[in-house]
C-alpha positions, 0 to 999 in steps of 0.5 A: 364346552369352551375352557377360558384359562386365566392369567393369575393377577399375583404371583409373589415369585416363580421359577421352572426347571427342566429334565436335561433334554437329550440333544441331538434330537430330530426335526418332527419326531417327538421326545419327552419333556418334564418342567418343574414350577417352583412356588411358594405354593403347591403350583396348578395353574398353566404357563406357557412353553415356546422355542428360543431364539425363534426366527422372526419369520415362526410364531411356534415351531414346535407342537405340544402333543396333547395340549391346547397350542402352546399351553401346558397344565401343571399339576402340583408343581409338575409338567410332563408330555411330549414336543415335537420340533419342526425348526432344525437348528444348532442351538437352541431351548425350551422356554417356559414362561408366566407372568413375567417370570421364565425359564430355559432348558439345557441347550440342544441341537435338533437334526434335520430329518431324512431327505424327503423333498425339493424347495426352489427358492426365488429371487426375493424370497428366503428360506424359512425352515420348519414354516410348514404353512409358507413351504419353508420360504418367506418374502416375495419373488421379484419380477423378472425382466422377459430374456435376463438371465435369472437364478434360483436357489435349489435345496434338499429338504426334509418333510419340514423344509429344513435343509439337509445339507447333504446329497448329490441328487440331479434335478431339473426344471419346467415352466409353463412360460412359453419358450423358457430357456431352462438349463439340461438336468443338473446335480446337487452339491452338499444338498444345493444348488444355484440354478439359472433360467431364463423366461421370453415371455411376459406374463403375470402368473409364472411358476418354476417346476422342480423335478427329481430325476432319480438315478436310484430308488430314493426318490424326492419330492417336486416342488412348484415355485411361489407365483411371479411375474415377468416383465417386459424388457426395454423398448429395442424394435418395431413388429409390424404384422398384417391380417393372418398373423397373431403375436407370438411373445417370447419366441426364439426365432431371430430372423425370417425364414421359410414361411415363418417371421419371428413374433408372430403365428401363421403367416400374412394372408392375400387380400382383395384389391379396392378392400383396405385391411389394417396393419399393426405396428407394435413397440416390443423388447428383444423377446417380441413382448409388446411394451405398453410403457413405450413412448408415443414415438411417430411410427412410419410405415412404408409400402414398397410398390408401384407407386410407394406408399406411406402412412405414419401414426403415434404409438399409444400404450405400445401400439400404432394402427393403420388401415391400407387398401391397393387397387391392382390385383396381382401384385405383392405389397412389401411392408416395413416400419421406422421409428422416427422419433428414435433412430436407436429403435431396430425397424421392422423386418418387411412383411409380404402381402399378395393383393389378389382379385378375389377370383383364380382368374383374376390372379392367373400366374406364378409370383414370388417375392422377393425377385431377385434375392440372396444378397438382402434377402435371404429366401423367396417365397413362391405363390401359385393358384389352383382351381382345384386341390391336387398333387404339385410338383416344383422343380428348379433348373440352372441354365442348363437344365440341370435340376437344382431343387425339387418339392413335391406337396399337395396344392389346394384349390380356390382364391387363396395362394398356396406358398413354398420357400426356397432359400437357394440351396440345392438338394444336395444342401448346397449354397447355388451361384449367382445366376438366373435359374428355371421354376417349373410347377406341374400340378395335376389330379390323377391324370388330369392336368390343373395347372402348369407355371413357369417363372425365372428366378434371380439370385444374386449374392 
């Protein structure tokens, strides 16, 4: 059954009065409310009971137990039930109202209740306590920019969100944004804090995870942060990456090293000789995020052999393409991009690429690259082939047969090489000199003998 209440068309005069309400009273705990109408007849009809002031950002704030929204019955001239407040606040009234006619009741306070949860706040957004349905926020997180640093504002909160404004609690944050720079666990003042992050990688959905690290029993609430993006940052540098590379965004590492390169996973793989493959030149920030905005700037990209090659393309939506193939089998391609139009832009580090003969055979020695190095360049990566896996061993003398550096790893047989780096430091974690020194690999399975390779290496600071 549906009861339609109507608003009466006439009332000559109207006023209400309330019971003192006791004050301070508590955000979501009931308390007691009686509301006399004052009419010149016997008074039965409904009105209308509401918070004031109330926040632009709450229809209500409050509950009427028992009754239908915030509609309540009078019978012969009297009102009595029970409200609960979710809106803590230091000053504020009942407001009963009908027909244009309304009255207030006596001025009260309502406290906060107990400490009970966590609320982050984000750039953009604005603390709305007692908006149970919102968490307690309005407004809507700005994006971010990949690698700025951000700051978000940290409360402690009843079960309503509202405020406590007391307690010294250490909190932390999470994100699944890959690479986030986050600061260690941090503590509370006076129930708050402002709390700094910063995100590398670009993405449309992020979140920040707040979490309590209880230091006692008392244990509060995680919040999740509302849904924001991050962007990526100006156009600073060009990535070049070859077949067996994927992007990477976001990543922390700033310079080759070992076997790694900075904005990209795995590493570049051999290719054939007479086969073409492609490379990939992309405009991205200084977090490795591609910049789609860039502008179509001419991109150059040089091969470093015998002879040099050079290609050059437009960047559309970030990205430039270009397709190689080499001729000799055995030999180590060196790629590296320039911008052309712009000569603020940073080039891209080089990228090694081994040209094999598709067979063992073909390929049949030890190579690394770069020969020398330790002036430019700040490691050499060694590439031996096997015909079958086996136990290596790679030791490196001086001059005068003394060991400087040794390795031992497991070598896999077939067309693909297998690699190992070293930076120039001896075993005993030790800069070496200038100098020509020894490589010697030893592979073998069990007793048998695979393979046996040896090489000079120049390293020259």
């Amino acid at each position: 059954m549906i009861i339609i209440k109507l608003i009466p068309l006439f009332i000559e005069s109207l006023s209400f009065s309330f019971d003192l309400i006791p004050s301070p009273q508590i955000a979501g705990d009931s308390f007691f409310v009686r509301i006399h109408a004052h009419d010149p007849d016997t008074f039965n009809q409904f009105a209308f009971l509401s918070l004031s002031p109330l926040p632009v950002y709450l229809s209500r704030g409050m509950e009427i137990i028992g009754e239908d929204g915030n509609i309540i019955s009078f019978n012969n001239g009297l009102w009595n039930g029970f409200v609960r407040v979710f809106l803590a606040s230091d000053s504020i009234h009942l407001k009963c109202e009908l027909a244009g006619y309304y009255d207030y009741s006596n001025q009260f306070t309502v406290l906060p209740n107990s400490p009970e949860r966590l609320q982050i706040l984000l750039p953009g957004e604005h603390k709305a306590p007692g908006y149970v349905d919102s968490r307690g926020r309005y407004g809507s997180p700005l994006n971010i920019t990949a690698g700025e640093i951000e700051e978000a504002r940290i409360y402690i909160t009843d079960k309503l969100w509202n405020p406590v404004g007391e307690g010294e609690s250490v909190v932390y944050l999470t994100s699944e944004n890959p690479f986030p720079i986050l600061p260690p666990p941090e503590s509370t003042n006076a129930g708050s804090l402002y709390i700094h992050y910063n995100l590398r990688t670009a993405g449309n959905t992020n979140h920040l995870y707040l979490h309590h690290n209880p230091t006692g029993s008392d244990t509060l609430l995680s919040d999740t942060s509302s849904s924001f993006k991050v962007i990526p940052g100006d156009f600073t540098k060009l990535l070049l990456t070859v077949p067996g590379e994927t992007l990477l965004p976001g990543d922390t590492l700033q310079e080759p090293l070992g076997s790694g390169y900075p904005g990209v996973s795995g590493g570049p793989s051999p290719q054939n000789a007479g086969w073409s493959f492609p490379v990939t030149v992309y405009a991205v920030d200084d977090c490795w995020n591609v910049v789609n905005t860039a502008d179509p700037d001419i991109v150059k990209v040089k091969v470093y052999r015998f002879p040099s090659i050079t290609q050059t393309s437009v960047l559309t939506n970030g990205v430039a393409d270009f397709s190689f193939v080499s001729n000799t089998a055995g030999v180590t391609l060196l790629f590296h991009a320039t911008d052309t139009t712009d000569a603020n832009i940073e080039n891209s580090y080089i990228v090694p690429v081994d040209i094999s003969g598709g067979s063992v055979e073909s390929v049949g020695t030890v190579l690394n690259f770069p020969n020398p190095f330790g002036k430019d360049y700040t490691y050499t990566t060694i590439h031996y082939y096997l015909t079958e896996d086996a136990d290596v061993s790679i030791r490196i003398f001086d001059k005068f047969s003394n060991l400087v550096w040794s390795c031992e790893e497991q070598g896999r047989g077939g067309d693909q090489p297998n690699t190992v780096s070293w930076d120039g430091v001896n075993d005993d974690n030790r800069q070496v000199a200038s100098g020509v020194y020894f490589l010697y690999i030893r592979a073998t399975n069990r007793t048998k003998t695979v393979a046996e390779y040896k090489r000079k290496i120049a390293v020259i600071r």
